[in-house]
C-alpha positions as CSV (number, residue, x, y, z in Angstrom):
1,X,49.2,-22.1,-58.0
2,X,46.1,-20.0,-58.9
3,X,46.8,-17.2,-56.4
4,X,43.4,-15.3,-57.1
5,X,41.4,-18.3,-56.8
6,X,43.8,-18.9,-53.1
7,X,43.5,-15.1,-52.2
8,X,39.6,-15.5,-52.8
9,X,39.2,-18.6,-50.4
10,X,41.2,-16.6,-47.9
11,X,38.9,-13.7,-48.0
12,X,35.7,-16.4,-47.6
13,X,37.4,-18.3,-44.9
14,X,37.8,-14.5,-43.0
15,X,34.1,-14.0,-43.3
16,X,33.4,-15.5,-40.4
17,X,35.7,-13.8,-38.1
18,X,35.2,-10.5,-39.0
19,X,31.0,-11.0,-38.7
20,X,32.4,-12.4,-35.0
21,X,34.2,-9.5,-34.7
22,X,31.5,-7.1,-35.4
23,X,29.1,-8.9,-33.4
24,X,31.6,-8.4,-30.4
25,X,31.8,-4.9,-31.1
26,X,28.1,-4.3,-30.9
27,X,27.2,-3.8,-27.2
28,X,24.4,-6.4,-26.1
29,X,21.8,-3.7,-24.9
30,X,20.0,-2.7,-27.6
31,X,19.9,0.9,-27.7
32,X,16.4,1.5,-27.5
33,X,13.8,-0.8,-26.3
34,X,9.9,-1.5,-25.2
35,X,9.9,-4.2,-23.1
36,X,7.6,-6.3,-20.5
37,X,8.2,-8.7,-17.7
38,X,7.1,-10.5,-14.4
39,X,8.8,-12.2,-11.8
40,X,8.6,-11.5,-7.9
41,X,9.1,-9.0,-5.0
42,X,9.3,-9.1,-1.3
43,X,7.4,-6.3,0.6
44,X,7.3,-4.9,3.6
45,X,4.0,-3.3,4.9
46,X,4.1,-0.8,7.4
47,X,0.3,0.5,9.2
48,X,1.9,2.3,12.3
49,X,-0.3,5.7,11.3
50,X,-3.3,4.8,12.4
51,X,-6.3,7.0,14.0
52,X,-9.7,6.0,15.8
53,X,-11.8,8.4,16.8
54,X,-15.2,7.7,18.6
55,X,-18.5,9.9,19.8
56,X,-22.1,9.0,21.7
57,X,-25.5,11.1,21.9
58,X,-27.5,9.3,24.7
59,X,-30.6,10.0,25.9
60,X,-31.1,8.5,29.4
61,X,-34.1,7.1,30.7
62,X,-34.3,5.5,34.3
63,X,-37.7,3.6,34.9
64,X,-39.4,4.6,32.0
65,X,-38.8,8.6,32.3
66,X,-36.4,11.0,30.5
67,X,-33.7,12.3,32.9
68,X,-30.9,13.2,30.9
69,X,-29.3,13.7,27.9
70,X,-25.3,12.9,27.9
71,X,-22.5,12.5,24.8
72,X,-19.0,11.9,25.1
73,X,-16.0,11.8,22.8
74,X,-12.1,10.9,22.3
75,X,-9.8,9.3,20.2
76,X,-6.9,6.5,20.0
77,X,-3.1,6.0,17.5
78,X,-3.0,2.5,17.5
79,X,0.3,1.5,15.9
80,X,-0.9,-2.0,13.6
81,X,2.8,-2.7,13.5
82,X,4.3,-4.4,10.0
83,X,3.8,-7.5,7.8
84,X,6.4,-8.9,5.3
85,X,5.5,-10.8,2.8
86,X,6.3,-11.8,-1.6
87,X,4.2,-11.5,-4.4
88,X,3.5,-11.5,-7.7
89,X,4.7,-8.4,-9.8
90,X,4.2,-7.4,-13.8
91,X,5.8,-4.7,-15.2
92,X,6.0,-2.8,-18.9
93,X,7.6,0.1,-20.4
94,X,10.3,1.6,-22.6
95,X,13.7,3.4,-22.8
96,X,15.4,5.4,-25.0
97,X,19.2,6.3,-25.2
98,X,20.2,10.2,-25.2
99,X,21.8,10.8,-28.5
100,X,24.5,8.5,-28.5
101,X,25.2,8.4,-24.7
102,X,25.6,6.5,-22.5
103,X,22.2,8.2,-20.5
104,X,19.1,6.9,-20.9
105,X,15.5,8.1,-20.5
106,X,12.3,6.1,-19.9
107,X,9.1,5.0,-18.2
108,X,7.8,2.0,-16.2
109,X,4.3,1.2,-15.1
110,X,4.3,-1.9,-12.8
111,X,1.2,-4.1,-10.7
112,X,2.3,-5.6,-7.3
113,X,-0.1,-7.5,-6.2
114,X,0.6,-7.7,-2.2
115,X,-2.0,-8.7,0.1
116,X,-0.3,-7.1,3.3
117,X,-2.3,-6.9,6.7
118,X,-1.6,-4.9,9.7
119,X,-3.9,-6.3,12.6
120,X,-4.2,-5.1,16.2
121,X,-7.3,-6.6,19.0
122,X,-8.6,-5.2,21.8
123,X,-8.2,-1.6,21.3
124,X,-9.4,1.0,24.0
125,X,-10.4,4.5,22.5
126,X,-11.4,6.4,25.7
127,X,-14.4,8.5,26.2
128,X,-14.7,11.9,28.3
129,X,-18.2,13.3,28.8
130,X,-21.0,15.0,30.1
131,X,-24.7,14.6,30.9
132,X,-27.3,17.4,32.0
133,X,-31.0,17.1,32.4
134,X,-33.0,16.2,35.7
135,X,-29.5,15.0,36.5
136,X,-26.0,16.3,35.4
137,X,-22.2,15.4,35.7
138,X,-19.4,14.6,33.8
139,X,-18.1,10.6,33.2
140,X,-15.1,8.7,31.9
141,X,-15.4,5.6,29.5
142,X,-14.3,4.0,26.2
143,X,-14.9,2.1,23.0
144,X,-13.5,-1.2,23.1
145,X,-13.0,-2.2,19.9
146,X,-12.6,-6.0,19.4
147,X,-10.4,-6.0,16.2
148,X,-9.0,-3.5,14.1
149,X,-7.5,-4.6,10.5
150,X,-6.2,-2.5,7.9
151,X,-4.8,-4.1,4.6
152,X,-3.2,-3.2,1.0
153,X,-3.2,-4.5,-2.4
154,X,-3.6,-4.2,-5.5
155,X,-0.4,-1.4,-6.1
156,X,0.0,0.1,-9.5
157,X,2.9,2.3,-9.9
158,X,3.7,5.1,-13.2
159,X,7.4,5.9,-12.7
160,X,9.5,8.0,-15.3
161,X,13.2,6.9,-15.3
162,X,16.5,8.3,-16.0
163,X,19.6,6.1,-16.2
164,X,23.0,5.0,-17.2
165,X,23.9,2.3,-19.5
166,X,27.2,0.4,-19.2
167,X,27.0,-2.0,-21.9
168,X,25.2,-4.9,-21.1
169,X,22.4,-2.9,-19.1
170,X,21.6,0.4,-16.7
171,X,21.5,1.8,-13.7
172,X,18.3,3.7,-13.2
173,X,16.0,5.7,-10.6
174,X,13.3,7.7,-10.9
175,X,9.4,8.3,-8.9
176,X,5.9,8.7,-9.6
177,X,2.4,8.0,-8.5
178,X,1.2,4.7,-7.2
179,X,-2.5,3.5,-6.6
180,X,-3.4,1.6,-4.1
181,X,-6.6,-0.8,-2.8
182,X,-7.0,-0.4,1.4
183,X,-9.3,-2.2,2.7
184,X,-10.2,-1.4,6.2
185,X,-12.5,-3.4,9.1
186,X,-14.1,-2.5,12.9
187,X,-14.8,-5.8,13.9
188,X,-16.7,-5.9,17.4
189,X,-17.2,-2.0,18.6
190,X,-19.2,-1.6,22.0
191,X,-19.3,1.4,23.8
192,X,-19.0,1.7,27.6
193,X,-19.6,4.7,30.3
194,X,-18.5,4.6,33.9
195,X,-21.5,5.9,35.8
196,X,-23.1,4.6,39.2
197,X,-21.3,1.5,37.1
198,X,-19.9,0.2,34.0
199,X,-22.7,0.3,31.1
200,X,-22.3,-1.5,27.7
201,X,-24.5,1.4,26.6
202,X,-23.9,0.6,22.8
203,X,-25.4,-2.5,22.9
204,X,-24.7,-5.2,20.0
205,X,-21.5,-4.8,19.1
206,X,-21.1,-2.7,15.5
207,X,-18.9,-4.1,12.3
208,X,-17.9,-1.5,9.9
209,X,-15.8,-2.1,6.7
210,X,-14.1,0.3,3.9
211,X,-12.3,-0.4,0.7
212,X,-10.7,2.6,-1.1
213,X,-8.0,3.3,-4.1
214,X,-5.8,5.8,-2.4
215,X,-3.3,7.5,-4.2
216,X,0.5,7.4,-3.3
217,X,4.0,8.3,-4.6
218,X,6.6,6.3,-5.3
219,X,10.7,6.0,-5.2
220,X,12.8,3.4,-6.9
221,X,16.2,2.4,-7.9
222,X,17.5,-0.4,-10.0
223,X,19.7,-1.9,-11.9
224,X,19.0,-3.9,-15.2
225,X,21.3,-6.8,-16.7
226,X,21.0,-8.4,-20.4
227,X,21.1,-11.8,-20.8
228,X,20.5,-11.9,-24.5
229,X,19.7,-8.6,-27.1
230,X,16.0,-9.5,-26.0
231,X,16.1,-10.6,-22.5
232,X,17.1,-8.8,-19.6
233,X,16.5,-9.4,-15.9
234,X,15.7,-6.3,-13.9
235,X,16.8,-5.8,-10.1
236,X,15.2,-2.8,-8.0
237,X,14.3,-1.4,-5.0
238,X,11.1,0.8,-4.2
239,X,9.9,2.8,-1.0
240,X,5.8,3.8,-1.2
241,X,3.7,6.2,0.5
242,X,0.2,6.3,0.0
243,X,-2.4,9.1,1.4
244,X,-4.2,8.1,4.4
245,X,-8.4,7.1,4.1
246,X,-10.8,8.1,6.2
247,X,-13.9,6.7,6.9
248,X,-17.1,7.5,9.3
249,X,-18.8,5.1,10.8
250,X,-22.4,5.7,12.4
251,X,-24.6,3.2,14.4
252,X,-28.1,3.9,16.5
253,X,-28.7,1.7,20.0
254,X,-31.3,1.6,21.9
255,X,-29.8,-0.6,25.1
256,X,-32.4,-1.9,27.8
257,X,-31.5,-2.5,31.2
258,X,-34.0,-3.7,34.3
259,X,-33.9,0.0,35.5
260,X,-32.4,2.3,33.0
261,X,-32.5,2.8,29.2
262,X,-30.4,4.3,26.7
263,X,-30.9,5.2,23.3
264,X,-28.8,7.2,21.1
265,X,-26.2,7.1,18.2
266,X,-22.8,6.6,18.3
267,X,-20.1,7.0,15.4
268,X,-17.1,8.5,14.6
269,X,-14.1,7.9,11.8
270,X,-11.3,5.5,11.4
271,X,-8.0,6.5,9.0
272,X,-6.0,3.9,7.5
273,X,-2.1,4.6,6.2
274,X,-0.1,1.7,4.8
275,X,3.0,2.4,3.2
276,X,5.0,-0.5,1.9
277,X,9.2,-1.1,0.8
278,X,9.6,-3.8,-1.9
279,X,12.6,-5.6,-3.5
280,X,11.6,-6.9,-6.6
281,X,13.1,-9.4,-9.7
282,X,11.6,-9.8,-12.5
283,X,12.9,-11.4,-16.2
284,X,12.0,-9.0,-19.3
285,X,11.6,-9.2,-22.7
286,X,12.5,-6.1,-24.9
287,X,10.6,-5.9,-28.5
């Protein structure tokens, strides 16, 4: 027996087994990575910090003469409640591993797309006021607002990231800006006073509408699993608190009656907060 050429063949046949080895030695994270993904979140909207606040200049006339001039004011905290709801999400980035630790350091910036409403009708925002002229005296009344809608989308999130890597993925957290599209609508605003009886002094009812990027901050936490050395799914969790909008709102009547007139402006602001919690899966590719 040739036991070079046998020795030889033993060493090929162990080739194998010791590129298995290897391979199984090498942890299935790459160690630094760029990566992008999509998948899906569920999100919970919240519009509970809401605030309507309402004014009126009137100039009274009764039969044709001038016999006062009156304005009130006041405003309402409507809570708009919450809406729950899944979307799409996109997400890119990077990591980078802290010489030869297991911490890790990166960025994420993310687009959830949401499409959350908070929605209330019939909303009062009372009025207390005065009038002076030929006549004078003080009066109650309100704005009844017919429908009241406040809605977000359109999130994009920057968020820096540190974590810990266990071998076949991280755990990270980390917070940063978000900006957000709110989009918010008066639907049907009339304007009553309580005087020798109830006046729709505003006349045609007024429609008013806003859409605004507001800026927001943003904290997540999440935990990232590899499937393959280029594929990793990601799992986190997010809470997001935008700035609250405000918008004014202004509207001139002149309301005719059989004996009495009115004619004036009436206006005011509406501010919109939505801050939103999402849960979000999406399936990444690193480069």
């Amino acid at each position: 027996m040739n036991y070079r050429i046998f020795g030889f063949a033993l060493c090929l046949a162990g080739l194998p087994l010791a590129a298995q080895a290897q391979e199984a030695s090498e942890p299935l994270m790459p160690a630094n990575g760029v990566f992008i993904g999509a998948g899906a979140a569920l999100n919970k909207a919240d519009f509970g910090n809401q605030d309507l606040f309402g004014f009126g200049v009137s100039d009274v006339y009764a039969l044709g003469f001038w016999v006062a001039n009156g304005q009130a004011a006041g405003s309402t905290y409507p809570d708009l409640g919450n809406e729950t709801g899944a979307s799409f999400v996109l997400q890119g980035g990077f990591y980078r591993t802290i010489n030869d630790t297991p911490w890790i350091w990166g960025a994420k910036f993310s687009y959830n797309s949401l499409g959350l409403t908070g929605s209330r009708d019939n909303i009062l925002i009372p009025q207390t006021g005065s009038y002076s002229g030929e006549i004078s005296g003080t009066f109650n009344g309100n704005y009844l607002l017919q429908n009241y809608k406040v809605e977000i989308e359109h999130q994009f999130a920057l968020v820096p990231l540190i974590g810990y890597s266990f071998g076949r993925g991280f755990v990270y957290g980390g917070a940063g800006p978000t900006l957000s599209r709110v989009n918010s609508n008066m639907n049907g605003l009339i304007g009553f006073a309580e005087l020798d009886h109830r006046y729709d002094v505003s006349g045609t009812p007024g429609y008013f509408s806003s859409s605004d990027w507001v800026w927001g901050g943003t904290a997540t936490v999440g935990v990232t699993y590899f499937l393959t050395r280029n594929w990793f799914l990601d799992l986190n969790y997010s809470y997001t608190a935008s700035s609250t909008v405000t918008n004014k709102f202004l509207n001139q009547f002149d309301t005719v009656y059989p004996t009495v007139e009115f004619s004036g402006t009436s206006g005011g602001n509406y501010s919109a907060t939505a801050n939103n919690q999402a849960v979000a899966l999406t399936i990444n590719y690193v480069f």
